[in-house]
GUKE-92372 format. One record per residue (C-alpha): residue number from 1; residue in three letters; x negated, y, z. Coordinates in steps of 0.05 Angstrom, whole numbers, plus 5000, padded with zeros to 4 digits. Each point is the difference from the previous one (the first is absolute). Example, Ala and Ser with C-alpha at 12.3 -4.5 7.8 and 13.67 -1.06 7.14 Angstrom:
% GUKE-92372
{node 1; "ALA"; {4754; 4910; 5156}} {node 2; "SER"; {4973; 5069; 4987}} 
% end
This chain:
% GUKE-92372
{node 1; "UNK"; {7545; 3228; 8694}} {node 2; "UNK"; {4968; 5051; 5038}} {node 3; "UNK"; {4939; 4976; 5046}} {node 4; "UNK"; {5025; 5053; 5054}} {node 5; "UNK"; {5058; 5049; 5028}} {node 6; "UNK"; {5017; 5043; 4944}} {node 7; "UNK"; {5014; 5080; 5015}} {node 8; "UNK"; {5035; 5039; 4947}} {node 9; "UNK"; {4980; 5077; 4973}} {node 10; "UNK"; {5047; 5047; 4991}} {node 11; "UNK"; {5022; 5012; 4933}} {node 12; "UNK"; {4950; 5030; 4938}} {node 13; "UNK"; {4946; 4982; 5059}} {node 14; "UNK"; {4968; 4948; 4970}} {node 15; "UNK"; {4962; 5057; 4945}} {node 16; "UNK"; {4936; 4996; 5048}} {node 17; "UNK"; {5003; 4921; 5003}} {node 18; "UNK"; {5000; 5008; 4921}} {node 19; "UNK"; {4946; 5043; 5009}} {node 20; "UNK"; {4962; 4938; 5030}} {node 21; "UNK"; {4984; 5057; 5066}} {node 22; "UNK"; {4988; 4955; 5052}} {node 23; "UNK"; {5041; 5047; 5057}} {node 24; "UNK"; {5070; 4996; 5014}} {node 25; "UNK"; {5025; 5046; 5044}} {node 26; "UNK"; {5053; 4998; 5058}} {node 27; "UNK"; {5047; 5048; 4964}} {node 28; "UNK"; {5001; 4963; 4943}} {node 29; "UNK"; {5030; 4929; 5041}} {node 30; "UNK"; {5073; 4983; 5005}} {node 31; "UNK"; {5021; 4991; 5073}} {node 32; "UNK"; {4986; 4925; 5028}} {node 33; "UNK"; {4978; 4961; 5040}} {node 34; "UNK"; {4955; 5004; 5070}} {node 35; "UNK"; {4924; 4973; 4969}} {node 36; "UNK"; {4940; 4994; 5042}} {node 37; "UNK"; {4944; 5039; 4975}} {node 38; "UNK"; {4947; 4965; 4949}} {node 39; "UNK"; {5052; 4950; 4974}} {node 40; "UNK"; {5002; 4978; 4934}} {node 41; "UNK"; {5056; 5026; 4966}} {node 42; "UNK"; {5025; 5002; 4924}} {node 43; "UNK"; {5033; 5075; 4974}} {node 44; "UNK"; {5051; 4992; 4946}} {node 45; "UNK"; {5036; 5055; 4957}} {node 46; "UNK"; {5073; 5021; 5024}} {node 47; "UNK"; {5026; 4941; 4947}} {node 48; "UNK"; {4961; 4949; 5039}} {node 49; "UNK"; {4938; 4990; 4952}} {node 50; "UNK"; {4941; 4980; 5035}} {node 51; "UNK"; {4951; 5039; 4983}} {node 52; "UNK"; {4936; 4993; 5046}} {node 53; "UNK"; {4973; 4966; 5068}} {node 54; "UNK"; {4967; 5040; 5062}} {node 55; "UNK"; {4986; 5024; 5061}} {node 56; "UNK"; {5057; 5034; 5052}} {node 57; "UNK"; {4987; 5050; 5047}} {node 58; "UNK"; {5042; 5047; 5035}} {node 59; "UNK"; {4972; 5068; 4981}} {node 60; "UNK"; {5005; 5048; 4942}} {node 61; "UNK"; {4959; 4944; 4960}} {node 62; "UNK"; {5061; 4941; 5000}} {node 63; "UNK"; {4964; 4955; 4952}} {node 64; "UNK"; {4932; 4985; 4978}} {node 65; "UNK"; {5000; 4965; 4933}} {node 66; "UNK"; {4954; 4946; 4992}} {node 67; "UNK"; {5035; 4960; 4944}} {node 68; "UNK"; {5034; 5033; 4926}} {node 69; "UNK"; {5026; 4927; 4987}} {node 70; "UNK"; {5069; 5011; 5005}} {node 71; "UNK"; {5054; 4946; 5004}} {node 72; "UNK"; {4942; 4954; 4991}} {node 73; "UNK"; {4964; 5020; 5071}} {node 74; "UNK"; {4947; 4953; 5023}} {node 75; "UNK"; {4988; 4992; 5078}} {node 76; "UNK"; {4951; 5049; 5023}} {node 77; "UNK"; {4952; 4945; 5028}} {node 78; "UNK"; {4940; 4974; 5009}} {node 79; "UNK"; {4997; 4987; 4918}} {node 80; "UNK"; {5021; 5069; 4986}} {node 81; "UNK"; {4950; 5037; 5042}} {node 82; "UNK"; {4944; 4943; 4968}} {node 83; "UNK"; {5014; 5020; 4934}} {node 84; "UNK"; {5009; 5074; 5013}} {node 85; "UNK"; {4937; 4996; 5043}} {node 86; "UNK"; {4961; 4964; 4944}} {node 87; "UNK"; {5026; 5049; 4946}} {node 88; "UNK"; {4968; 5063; 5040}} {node 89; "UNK"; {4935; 4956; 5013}} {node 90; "UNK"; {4989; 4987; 4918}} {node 91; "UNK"; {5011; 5075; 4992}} {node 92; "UNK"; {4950; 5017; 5049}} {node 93; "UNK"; {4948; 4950; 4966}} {node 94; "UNK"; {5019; 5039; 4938}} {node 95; "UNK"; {4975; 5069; 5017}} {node 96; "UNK"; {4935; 4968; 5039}} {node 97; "UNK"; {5020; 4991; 5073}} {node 98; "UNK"; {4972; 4966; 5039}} {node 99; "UNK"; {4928; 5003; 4980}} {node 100; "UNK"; {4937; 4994; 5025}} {node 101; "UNK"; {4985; 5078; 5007}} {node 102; "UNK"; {5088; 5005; 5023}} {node 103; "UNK"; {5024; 4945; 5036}} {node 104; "UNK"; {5047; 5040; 5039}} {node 105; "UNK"; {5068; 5020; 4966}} {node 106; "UNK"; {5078; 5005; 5009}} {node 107; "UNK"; {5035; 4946; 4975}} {node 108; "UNK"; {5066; 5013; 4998}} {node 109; "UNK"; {5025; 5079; 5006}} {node 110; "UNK"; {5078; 4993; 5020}} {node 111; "UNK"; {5048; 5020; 4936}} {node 112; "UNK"; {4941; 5001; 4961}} {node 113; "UNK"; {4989; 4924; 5003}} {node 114; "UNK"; {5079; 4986; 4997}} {node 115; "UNK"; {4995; 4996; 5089}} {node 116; "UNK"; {5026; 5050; 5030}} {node 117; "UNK"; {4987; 5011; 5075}} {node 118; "UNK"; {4938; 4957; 4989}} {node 119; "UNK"; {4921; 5022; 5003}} {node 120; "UNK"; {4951; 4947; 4994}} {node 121; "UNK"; {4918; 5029; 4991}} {node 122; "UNK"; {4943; 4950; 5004}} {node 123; "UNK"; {4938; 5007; 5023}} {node 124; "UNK"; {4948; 4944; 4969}} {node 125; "UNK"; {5029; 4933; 5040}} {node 126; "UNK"; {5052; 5033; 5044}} {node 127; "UNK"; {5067; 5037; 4983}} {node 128; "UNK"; {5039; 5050; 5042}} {node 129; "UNK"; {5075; 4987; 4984}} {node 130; "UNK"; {5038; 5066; 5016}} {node 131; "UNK"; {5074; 4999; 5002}} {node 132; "UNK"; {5047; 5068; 5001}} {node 133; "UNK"; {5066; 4957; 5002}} {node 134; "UNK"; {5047; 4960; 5035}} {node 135; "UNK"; {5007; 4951; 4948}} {node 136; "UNK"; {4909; 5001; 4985}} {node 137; "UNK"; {4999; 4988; 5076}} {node 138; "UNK"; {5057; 4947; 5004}} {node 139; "UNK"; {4963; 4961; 4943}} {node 140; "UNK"; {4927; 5020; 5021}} {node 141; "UNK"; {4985; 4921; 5022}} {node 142; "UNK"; {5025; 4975; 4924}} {node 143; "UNK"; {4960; 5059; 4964}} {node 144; "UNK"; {4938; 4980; 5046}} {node 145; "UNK"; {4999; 4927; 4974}} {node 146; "UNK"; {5014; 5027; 4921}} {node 147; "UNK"; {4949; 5043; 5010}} {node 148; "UNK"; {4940; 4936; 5011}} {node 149; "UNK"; {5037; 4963; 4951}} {node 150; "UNK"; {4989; 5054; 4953}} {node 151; "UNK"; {4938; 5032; 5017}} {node 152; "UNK"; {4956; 4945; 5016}} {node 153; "UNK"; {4936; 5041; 5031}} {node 154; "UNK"; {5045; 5022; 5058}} {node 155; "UNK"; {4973; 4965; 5059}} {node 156; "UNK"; {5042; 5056; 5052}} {node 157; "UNK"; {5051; 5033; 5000}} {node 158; "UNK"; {5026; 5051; 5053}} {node 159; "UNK"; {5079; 5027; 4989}} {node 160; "UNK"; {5011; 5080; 5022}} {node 161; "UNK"; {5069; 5036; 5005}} {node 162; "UNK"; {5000; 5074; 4987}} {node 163; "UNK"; {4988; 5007; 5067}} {node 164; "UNK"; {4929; 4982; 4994}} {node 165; "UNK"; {5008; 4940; 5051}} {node 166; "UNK"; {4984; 4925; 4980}} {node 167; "UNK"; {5069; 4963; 4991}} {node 168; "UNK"; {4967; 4923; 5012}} {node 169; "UNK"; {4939; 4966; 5038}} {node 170; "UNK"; {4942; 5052; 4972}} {node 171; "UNK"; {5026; 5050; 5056}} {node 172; "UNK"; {4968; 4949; 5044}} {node 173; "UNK"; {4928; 5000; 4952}} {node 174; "UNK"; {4937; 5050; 5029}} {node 175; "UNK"; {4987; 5057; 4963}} {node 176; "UNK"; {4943; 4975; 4964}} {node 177; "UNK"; {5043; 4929; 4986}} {node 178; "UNK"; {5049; 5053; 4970}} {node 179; "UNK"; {4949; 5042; 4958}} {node 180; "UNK"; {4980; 4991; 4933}} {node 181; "UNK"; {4928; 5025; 4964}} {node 182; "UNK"; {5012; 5008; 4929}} {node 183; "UNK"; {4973; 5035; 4939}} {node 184; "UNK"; {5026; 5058; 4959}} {node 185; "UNK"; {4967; 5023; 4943}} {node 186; "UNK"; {4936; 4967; 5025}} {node 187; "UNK"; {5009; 5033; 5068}} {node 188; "UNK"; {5013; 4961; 5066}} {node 189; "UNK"; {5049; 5017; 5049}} {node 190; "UNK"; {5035; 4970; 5052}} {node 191; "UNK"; {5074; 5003; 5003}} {node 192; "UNK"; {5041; 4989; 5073}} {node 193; "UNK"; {5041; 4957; 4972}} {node 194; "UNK"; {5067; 5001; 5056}} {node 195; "UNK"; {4987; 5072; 5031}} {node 196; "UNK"; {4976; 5047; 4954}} {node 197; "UNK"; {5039; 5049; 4953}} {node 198; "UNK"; {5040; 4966; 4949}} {node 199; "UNK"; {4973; 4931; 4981}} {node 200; "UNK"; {4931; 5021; 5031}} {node 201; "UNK"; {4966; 5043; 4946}} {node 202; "UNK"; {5026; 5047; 4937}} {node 203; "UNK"; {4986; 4949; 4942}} {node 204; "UNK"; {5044; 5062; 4956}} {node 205; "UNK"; {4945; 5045; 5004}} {node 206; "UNK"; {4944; 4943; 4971}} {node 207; "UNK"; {4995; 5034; 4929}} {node 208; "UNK"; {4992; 5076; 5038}} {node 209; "UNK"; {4958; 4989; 5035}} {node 210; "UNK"; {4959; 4976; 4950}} {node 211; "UNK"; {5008; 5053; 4950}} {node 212; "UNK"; {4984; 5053; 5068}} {node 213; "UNK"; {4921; 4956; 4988}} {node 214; "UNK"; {4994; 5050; 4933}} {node 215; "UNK"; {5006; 5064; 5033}} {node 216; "UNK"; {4968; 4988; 5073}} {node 217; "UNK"; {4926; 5001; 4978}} {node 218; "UNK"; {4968; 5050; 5038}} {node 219; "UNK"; {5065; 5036; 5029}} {node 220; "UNK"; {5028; 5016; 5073}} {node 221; "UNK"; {5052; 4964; 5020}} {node 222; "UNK"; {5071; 4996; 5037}} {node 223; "UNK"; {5031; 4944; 5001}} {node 224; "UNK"; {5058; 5021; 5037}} {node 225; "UNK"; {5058; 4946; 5033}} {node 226; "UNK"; {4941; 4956; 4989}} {node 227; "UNK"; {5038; 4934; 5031}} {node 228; "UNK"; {4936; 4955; 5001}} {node 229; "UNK"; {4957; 5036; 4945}} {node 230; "UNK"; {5016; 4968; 4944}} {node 231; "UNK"; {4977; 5063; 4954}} {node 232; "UNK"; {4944; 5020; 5037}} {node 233; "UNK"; {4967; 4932; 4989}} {node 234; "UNK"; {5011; 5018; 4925}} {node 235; "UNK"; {4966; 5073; 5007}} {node 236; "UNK"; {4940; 4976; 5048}} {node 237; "UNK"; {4975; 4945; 4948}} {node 238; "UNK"; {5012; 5045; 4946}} {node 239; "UNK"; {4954; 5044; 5028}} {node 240; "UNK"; {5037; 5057; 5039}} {node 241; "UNK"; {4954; 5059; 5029}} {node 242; "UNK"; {5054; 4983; 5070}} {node 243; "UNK"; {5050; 4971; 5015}} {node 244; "UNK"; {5059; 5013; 5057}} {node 245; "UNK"; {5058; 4956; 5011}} {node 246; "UNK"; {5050; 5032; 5036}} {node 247; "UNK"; {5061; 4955; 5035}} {node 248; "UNK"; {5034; 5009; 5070}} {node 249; "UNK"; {4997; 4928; 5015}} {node 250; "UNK"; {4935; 4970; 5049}} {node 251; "UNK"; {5014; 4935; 4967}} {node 252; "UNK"; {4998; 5014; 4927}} {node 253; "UNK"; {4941; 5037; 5013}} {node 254; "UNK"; {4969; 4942; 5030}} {node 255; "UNK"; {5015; 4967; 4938}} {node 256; "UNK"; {4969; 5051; 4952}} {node 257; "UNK"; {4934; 4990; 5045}} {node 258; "UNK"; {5010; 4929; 4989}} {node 259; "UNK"; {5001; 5004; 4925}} {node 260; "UNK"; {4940; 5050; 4996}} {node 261; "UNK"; {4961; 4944; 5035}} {node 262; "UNK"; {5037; 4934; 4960}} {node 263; "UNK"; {4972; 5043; 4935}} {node 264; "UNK"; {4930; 5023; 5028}} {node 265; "UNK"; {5015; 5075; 4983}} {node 266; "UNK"; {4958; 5053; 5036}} {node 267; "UNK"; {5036; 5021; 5057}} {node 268; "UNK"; {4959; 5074; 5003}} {node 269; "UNK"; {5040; 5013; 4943}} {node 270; "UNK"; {5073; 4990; 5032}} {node 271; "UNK"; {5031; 5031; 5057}} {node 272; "UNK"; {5067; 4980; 5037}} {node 273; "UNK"; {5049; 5050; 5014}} {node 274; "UNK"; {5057; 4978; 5056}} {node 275; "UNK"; {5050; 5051; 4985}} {node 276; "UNK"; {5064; 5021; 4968}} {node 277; "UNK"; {4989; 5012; 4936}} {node 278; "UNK"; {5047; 5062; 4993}} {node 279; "UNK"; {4965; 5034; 5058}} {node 280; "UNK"; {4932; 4978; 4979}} {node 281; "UNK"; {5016; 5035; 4934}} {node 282; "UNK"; {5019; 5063; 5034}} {node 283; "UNK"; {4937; 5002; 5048}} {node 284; "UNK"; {4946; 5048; 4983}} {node 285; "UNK"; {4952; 4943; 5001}} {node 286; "UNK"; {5034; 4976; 4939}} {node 287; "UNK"; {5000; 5058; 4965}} {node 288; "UNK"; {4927; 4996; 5013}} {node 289; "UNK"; {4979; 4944; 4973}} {node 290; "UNK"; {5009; 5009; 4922}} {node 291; "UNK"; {5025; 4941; 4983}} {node 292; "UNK"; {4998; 4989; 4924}} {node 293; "UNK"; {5033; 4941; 5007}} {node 294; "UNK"; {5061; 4987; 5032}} {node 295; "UNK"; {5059; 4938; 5007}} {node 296; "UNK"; {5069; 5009; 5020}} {node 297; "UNK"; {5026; 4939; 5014}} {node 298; "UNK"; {5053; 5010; 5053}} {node 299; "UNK"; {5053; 4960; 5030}} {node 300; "UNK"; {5071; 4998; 4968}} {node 301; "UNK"; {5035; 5063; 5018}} {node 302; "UNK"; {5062; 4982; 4982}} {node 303; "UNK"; {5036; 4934; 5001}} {node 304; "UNK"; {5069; 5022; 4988}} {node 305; "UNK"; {5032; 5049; 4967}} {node 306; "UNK"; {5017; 5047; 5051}} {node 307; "UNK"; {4927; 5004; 5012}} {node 308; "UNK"; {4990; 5023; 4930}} {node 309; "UNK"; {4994; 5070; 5008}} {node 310; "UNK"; {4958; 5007; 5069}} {node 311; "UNK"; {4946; 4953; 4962}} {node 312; "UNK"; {4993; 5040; 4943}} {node 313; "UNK"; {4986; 5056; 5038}} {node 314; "UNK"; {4950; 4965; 5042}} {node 315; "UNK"; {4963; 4979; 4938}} {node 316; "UNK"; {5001; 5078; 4976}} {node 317; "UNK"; {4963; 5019; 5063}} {node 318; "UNK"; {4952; 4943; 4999}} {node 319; "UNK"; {4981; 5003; 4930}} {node 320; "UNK"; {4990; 5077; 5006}} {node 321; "UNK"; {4958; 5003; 5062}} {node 322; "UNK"; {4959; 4951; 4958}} {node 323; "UNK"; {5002; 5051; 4945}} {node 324; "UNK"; {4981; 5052; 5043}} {node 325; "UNK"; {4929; 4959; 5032}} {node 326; "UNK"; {4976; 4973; 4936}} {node 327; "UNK"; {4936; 5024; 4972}} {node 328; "UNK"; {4998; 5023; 4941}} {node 329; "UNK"; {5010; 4942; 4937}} {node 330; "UNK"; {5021; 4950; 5054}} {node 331; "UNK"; {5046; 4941; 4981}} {node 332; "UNK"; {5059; 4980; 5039}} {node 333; "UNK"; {5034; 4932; 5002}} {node 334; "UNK"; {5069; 5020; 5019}} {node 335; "UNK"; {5052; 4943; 5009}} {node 336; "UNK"; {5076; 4982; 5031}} {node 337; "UNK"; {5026; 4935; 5015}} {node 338; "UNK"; {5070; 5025; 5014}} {node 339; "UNK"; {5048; 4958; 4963}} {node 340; "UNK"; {5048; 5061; 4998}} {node 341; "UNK"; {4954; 5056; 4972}} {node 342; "UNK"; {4996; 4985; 4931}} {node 343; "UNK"; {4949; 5011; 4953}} {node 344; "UNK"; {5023; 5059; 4971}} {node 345; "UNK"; {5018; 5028; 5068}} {node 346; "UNK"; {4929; 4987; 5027}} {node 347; "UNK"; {4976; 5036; 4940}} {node 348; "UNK"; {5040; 5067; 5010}} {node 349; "UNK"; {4980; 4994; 5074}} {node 350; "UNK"; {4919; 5003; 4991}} {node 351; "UNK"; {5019; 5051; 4946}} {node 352; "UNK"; {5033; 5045; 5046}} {node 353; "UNK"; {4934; 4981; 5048}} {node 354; "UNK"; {4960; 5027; 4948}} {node 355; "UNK"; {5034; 5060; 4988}} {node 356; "UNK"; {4995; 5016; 5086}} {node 357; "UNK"; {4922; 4988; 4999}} {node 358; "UNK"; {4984; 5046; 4937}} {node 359; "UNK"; {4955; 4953; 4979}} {node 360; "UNK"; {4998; 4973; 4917}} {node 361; "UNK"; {5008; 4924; 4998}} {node 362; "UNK"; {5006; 4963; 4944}} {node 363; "UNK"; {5021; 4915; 5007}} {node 364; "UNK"; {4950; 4959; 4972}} {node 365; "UNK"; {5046; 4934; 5014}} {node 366; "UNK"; {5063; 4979; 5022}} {node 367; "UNK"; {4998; 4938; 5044}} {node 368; "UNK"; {5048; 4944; 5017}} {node 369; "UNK"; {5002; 4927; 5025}} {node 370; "UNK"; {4961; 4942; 4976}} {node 371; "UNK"; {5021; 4947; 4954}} {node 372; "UNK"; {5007; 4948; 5050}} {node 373; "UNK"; {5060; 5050; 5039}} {node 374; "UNK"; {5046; 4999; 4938}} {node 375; "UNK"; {5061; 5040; 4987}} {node 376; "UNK"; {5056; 4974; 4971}} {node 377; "UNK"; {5035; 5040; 4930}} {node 378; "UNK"; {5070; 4988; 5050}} {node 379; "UNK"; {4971; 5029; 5057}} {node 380; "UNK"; {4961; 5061; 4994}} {node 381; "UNK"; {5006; 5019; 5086}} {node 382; "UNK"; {4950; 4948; 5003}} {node 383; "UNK"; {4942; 5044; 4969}} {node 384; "UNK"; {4987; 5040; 5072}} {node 385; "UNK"; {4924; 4999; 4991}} {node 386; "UNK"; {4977; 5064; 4963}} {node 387; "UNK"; {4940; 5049; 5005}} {node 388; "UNK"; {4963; 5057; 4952}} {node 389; "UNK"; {4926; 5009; 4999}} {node 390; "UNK"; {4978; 5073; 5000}} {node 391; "UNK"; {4956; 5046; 4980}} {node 392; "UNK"; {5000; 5069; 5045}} {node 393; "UNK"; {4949; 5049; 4974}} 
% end
């Protein structure tokens, strides 16, 4: 028997199900009945077969799958999220994390890890448990006591909704009670752990920002929607001419001075810019400055699909105002984060960039996500982290 209420698709809707995608959307649900949001439900086909266990919510997204099993559903528990927990833990071990040079990394990375809804990045003893769900948030208590069962080195643990506010007793913690200093690739940085962006740093960009260390020696640099300088700590120690991080927040520029000093870089080689990026790009002090380095690292500019086209357009005009400032045989990390602008789309887009600026650029890499942010082969959205590396002569 089924562990909970069982909704019925439509018929010849079950072909994504067989497709082990974990989304089942609203369209695809026979009419029934009244559900609160974040219960556990089961989704059979229109004969009645059982097919998985998940997650309801209201909106276009009606079911998050956590469980293939089929008529043979488990609970989704304490035990399940132990085990599932667990499973992502030995594949982290597997590819090196933590370590003592990385001991900051995401453990679990929503469909990726077989959770939907559900973000969980650790930073040495302390974990920030991020939920984007109903159902995460309705079960973030049980996934908080899996999560020291299975990952014994957590000593804290402070639980985020997408909202970026603390769901249990760490909204009552100080800043620095609810901070974490941590190491990435032999760097230290500290990471707000219940106020800043996402989990509190960008653990996706670990492995480019190191490969940015083989091209800063001795270059100018912009590292543009800075955040707290993760990439500029990587260009000072590998021995930029200058460095200028460039961010419109006070606070994360705080931060970046912070982790100049917590890694005893020279501070006569850096400069903080409080600005918008976009306008700081269009200044004629930019255009001054010859930068022969520069990172575009900018916010998601789309989230939906609506916003599709309006983002790609603002990443035209931002990549080719960078085109247009950079010295001659400057490289430019170029990246999006939007979910909804796909690979190939973001391609075309710094293309068409090019083409504006009259500039010959040739890509010397194409970046993505790390390892420890996996993808699954059913669920291809979840690859929204990509970025070129150019060379503008």
């Amino acid at each position: 028997m089924a562990p909970y209420p069982v909704l019925k698709l439509k018929p010849k809707k079950e072909i994504s199900l067989l497709r082990r995608h974990p989304w089942v959307f609203s369209g695809a649900l026979q009419s029934h009945a009244p559900l609160e949001d974040g219960s556990k439900v089961c989704v059979a086909d229109a004969a009645g077969k059982v097919m998985a266990t998940g997650h309801y919510a209201s909106g276009s997204i009606a079911l998050r799958i956590l469980d293939f099993c089929g008529s043979e559903s488990r609970p989704i528990d304490e035990n399940f999220y132990r085990e599932t927990l667990l499973r992502a833990y030995r594949w982290r071990r597997s590819i090196g994390l933590p370590s003592e040079s990385n001991n900051a990394y995401r453990l679990i990375h929503g469909e990726g890890d077989g959770l939907p809804g559900l973000v969980i990045d650790c930073y040495a003893n302390q974990a920030v448990v991020q939920v984007h769900s109903a159902g995460m948030q309705a079960d973030a208590d049980t996934i908080s006591t899996a999560l020291k069962s299975a990952v014994p080195e957590i000593e804290q643990i402070v639980i985020r909704s997408a909202a970026k506010k603390p769901l249990d007793g760490s909204r009552n913690k100080t800043e620095e009670e609810s901070s974490s200093i941590f190491l990435e690739n032999g760097f230290r940085f500290r990471s707000l752990l219940s106020e800043g962006q996402k989990t509190g740093f960008f653990l996706d960009q670990r492995d480019n920002r190191k490969l940015l260390q083989h091209y800063a020696d001795g270059r100018k640099v912009l590292n543009a929607f800075c955040y707290t300088g993760g990439f500029s700590i990587y260009a000072l120690a590998a021995g930029a001419q200058e460095v200028h991080s460039l961010d419109s927040s006070h606070k994360a520029m705080l931060q970046v001075e912070e982790h100049l000093s917590m890694n005893e870089l020279p501070t006569e080689h850096h400069r903080s810019i409080e600005a918008d990026a976009l306008k700081y790009l269009h200044s004629p002090e930019a255009a001054a400055e010859g930068y022969s380095l520069i990172v575009l690292d900018p916010p998601a500019f789309a989230k939906h699909k609506s916003a599709r086209h309006r983002a790609v357009q603002a990443y035209k005009r931002l990549n080719a105002r960078a085109f247009q400032i950079a010295a001659p045989n400057c490289i430019l990390f170029t990246f999006s984060c939007s979910q909804v602008v796909s690979e190939e789309l973001f391609g075309h887009t710094i293309a068409a960039a090019a083409m504006e600026s009259g500039r010959n650029i040739r890509i010397l890499h194409r970046l993505q996500q790390p390892a420890d942010h996996p993808v699954s082969i059913y669920h291809p959205e979840g690859a929204y982290l990509k970025g070129l590396v150019l060379a503008v002569d």
